[in-house]
N, C-alpha and C positions, 0 to 999 in steps of 0.2 A: 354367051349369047347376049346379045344388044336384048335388053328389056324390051324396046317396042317391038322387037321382033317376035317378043310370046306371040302364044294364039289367044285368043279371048278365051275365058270363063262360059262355060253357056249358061250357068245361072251365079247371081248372087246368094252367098250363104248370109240367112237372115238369122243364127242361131247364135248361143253363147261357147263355140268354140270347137273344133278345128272353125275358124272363120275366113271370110274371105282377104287375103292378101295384097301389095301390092306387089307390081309387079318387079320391081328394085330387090324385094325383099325373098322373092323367089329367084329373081336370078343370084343373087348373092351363093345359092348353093350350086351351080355351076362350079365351082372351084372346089381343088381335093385338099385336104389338113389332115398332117401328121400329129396326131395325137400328142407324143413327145416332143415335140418342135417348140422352142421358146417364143416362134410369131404365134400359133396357138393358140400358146399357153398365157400369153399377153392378154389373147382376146380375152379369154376366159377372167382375167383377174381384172380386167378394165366393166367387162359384165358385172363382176361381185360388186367393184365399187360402184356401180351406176346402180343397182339396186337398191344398193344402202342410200344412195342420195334419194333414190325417189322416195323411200320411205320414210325420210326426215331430216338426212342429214348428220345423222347423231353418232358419234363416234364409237361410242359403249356397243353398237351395233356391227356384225356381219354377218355374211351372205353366204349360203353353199347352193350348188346345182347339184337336183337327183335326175337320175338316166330315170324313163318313165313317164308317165300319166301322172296328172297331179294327185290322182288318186295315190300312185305311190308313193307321192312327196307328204301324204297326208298319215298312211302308217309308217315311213319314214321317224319323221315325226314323234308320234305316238306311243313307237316302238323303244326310241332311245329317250324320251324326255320321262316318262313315266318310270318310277324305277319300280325293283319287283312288289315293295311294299306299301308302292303311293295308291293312290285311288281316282280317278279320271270323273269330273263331273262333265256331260255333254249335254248342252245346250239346242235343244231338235226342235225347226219348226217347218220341217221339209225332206226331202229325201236325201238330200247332202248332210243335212245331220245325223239323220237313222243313220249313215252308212259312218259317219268317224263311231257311232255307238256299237256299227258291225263289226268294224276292225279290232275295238274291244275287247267285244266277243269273243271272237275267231285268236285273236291274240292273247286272251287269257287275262285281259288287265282288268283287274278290277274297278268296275263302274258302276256309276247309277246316270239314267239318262231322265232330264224331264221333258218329254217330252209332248208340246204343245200345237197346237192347231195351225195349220198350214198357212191358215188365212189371217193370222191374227201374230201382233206382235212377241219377245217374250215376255213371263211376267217377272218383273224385275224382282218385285216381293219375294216368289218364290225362289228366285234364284238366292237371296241373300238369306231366305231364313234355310236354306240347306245348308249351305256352305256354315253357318252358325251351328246349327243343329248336329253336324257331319265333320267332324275334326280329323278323321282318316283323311277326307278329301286332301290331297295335292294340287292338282290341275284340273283348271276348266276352259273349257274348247266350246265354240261356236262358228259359225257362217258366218262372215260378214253380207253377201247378197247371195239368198239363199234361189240357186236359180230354177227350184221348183216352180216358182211361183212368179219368181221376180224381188222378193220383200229383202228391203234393207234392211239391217238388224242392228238396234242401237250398239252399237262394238264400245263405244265411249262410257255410256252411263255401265253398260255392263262389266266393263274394266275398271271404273272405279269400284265399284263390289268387290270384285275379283281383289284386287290390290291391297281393301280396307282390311280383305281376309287375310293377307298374304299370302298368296296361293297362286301360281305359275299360270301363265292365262297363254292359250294358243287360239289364233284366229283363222280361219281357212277364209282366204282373201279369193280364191282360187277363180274369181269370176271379176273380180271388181279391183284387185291392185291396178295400177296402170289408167283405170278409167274414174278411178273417183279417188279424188284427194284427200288424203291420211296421212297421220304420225305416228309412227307408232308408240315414242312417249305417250303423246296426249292419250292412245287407246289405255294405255300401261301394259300394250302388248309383250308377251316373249319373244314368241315364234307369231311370223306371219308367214303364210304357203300362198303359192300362186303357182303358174305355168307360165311355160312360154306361147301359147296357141289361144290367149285369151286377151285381153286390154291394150298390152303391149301390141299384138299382134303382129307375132311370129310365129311357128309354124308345132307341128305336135314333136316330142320325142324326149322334150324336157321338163321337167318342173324345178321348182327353187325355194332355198328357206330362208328367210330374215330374221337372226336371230339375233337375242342380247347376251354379248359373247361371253359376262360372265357365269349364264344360269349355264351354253352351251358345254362350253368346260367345264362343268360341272359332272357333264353324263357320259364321261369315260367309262368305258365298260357294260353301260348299262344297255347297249342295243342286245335286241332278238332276235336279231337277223343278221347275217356276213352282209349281204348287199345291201341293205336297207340300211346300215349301220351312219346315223347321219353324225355323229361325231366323228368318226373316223373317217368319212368321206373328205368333212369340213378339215381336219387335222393336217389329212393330205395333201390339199390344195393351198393349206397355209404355208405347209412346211415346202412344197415343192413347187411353187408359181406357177399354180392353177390346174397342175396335173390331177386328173380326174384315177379312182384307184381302178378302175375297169373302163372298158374301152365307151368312149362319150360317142355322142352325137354330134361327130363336127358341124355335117353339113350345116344342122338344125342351128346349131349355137352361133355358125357364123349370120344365118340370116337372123337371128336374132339380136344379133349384134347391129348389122342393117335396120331394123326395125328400132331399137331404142336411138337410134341417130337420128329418125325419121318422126320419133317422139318428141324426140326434142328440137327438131326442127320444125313442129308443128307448135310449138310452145310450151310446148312439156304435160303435165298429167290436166293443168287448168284449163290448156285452151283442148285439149281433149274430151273433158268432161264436159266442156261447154258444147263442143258438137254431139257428142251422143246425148247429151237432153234435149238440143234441139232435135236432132233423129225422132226422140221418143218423144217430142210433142208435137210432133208431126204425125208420127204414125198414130200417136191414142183421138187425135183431132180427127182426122182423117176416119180412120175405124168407125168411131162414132157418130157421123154424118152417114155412115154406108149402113149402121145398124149392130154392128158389135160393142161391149160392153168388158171395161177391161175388167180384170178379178179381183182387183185390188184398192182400197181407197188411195187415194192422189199422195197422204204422207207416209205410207209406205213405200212407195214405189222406188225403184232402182231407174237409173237411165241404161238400164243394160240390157232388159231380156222384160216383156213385159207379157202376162198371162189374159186370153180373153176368152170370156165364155163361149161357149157355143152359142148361136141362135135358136133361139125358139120352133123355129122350123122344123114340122116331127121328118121332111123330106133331106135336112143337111145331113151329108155325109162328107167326116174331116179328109178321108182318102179322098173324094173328088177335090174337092178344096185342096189340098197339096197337090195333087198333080197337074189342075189349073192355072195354080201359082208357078206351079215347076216350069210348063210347057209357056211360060209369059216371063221366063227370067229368075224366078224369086226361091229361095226353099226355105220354107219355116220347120220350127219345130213341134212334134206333139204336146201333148199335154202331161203333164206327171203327177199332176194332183190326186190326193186317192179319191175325194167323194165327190167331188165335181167335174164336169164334162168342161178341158179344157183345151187350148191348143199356144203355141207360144210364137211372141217373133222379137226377133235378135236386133239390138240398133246398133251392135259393135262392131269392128272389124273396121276393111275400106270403105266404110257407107257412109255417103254423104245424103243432107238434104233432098236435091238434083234425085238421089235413090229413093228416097220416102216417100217423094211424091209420085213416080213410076210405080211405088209397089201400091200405095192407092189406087191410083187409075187401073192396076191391074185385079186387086180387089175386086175395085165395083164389076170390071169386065166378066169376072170368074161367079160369082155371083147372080151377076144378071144370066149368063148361059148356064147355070147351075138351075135358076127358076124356071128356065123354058123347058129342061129339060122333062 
């Protein structure tokens, strides 16, 4: 199908992911791929290496793809770098970090999690006098933009820690690879997780790991899991150019392949990041002329996903507010915060400026018919 010939979207997705597409990148899955086929399997190895480029560069470095939610890229992960006798520190200032402290759980690894206030950054103190304190510890894992809330989380200063200890650092990028500029030297990252349906922006069915290939070889044997198993996935796709061990996600992979062309024909992760801060100083500008108040102070904040109070108004209700927004083009997301009344909106994906300002004017509009009501 001719891309202009889609039908339109009826709203823009204003959320940090399934997000809205372009339309090149949904048509790309039009076409069928033979899983065993070497054009493929090309793609998929040309994917590995454009990962590793965006994340630094750095040779010491490679990439696997997990079938899945980046949730599964994240006990992935977890499952194989941990071995039976290490000890997992998590790093929690949000509900993506509870949740690598669930998988934990649930998976039996032993952890300690510190976790801290949603609103507030980590405390660095505390992270290095554990890791001193705690000599079982192995690995420590964090959020880089923890998108409860919106909060960037220093990944850099926290990785020096991590490193001074020596001790395996894994980062869940899984909202911000692709839209904010990183190394993962400079982090002294292992593992970095992402997806495909988030920065990059392509479509849900994958996620992926950036690892530093000699700790990766290192955890032969040690997954938990047959399908989760991210050494032997990675092992796979080295030894057989790019053959995935169970049946992949073509369509996904190949729009995703469209999409990182479309990155980099946009200037790559720099002039990307440059457009979603201007999104999100567009939209926090705008908000706050109409009366909302974001949740965050201004040097936490991520350009990706940003959190605002509810108004004061004992008569707002968030369901009218979304369905206003809906029935005017726009969908945001709830709120996830546990003690504060909050609601979110997305600057990622196809969103341009030109969109910021239409989901303002719809703001006010939805609002102004919210008061009469």
């Amino acid at each position: 199908m001719n891309p202009e010939q889609m039908p339109d979207n009826p709203y823009l997705l204003l959320t940090p992911g399934p997000l809205s597409t372009t339309r090149t990148v949904k048509a790309a899955m039009y076409l069928d791929w033979c899983t065993w086929d070497s054009d493929y399997n090309a793609i998929v190895q040309q994917i590995r290496e454009d990962l590793v480029c965006l994340a630094g560069e750095d040779e010491t470095f490679t990439s696997v793809l997990m079938q899945g939610s980046g949730t599964f890229c994240v006990e992935a992960t977890l499952t194989t770098a941990v071995p039976p006798d290490g000890k997992l520190l998590v790093v929690a200032n949000g509900a993506y970090g509870r949740r690598i402290a669930e998988i934990a759980r649930c998976q039996g690894i032993n952890h300690e999690c510190i976790d801290g206030d949603e609103c507030a950054s980590p405390d660095l103190d505390r992270i290095e006098a554990t890791l001193q304190s705690d000599a079982a510890i192995t690995h420590v894992a964090v959020v880089h933009c923890e998108t409860t809330t919106g909060m960037l989380n220093p990944v850099e200063e926290i990785g020096r820690i991590v490193k001074a200890a020596e001790k395996c650092f894994i980062v869940d990028a899984m909202s911000s690879f692709g839209g904010v500029p990183m190394d993962m030297e400079a982090m002294g990252a292992d593992y970095l997780i992402s997806s495909a349906n988030k920065c990059i922006q392509g479509v849900p069915g994958f996620g992926f790991i950036i690892a530093r290939r000699s700790v990766l070889e290192g955890t032969r044997g040690q997954a938990r899991s047959l399908s989760l198993d991210l050494y032997d996935q990675w092992r796979t796709m080295e030894d057989h150019g790019g053959k995935w061990r169970f049946t992949s996600p073509t369509h996904v992979v190949r729009a995703f392949s469209q999409a990182l062309g479309e990155l980099k024909a946009e200037g790559g992760i720099k002039a990307r990041h440059a457009r979603y801060t201007e999104n999100h100083r567009i939209l926090v500008e705008g908000m706050q002329r109409i009366g909302f108040q974001p949740l965050l102070p201004v040097q936490w904040q991520s350009p990706i996903i940003t959190a605002f109070l509810y108004p004061r108004s004992v008569d707002w209700q968030f369901q009218s507010f979304y369905e206003g927004l809906k029935s005017r083009g726009f969908v945001i997301y709830p709120g996830k915060v546990t003690d504060r009344e909050t609601f979110r909106v997305g600057n990622i994906g196809d969103v341009h400026a030109k969109d910021m300002h239409r989901l303002i004017d719809a703001v006010g509009d939805t609002v102004h018919f919210m008061a009469r009501q």
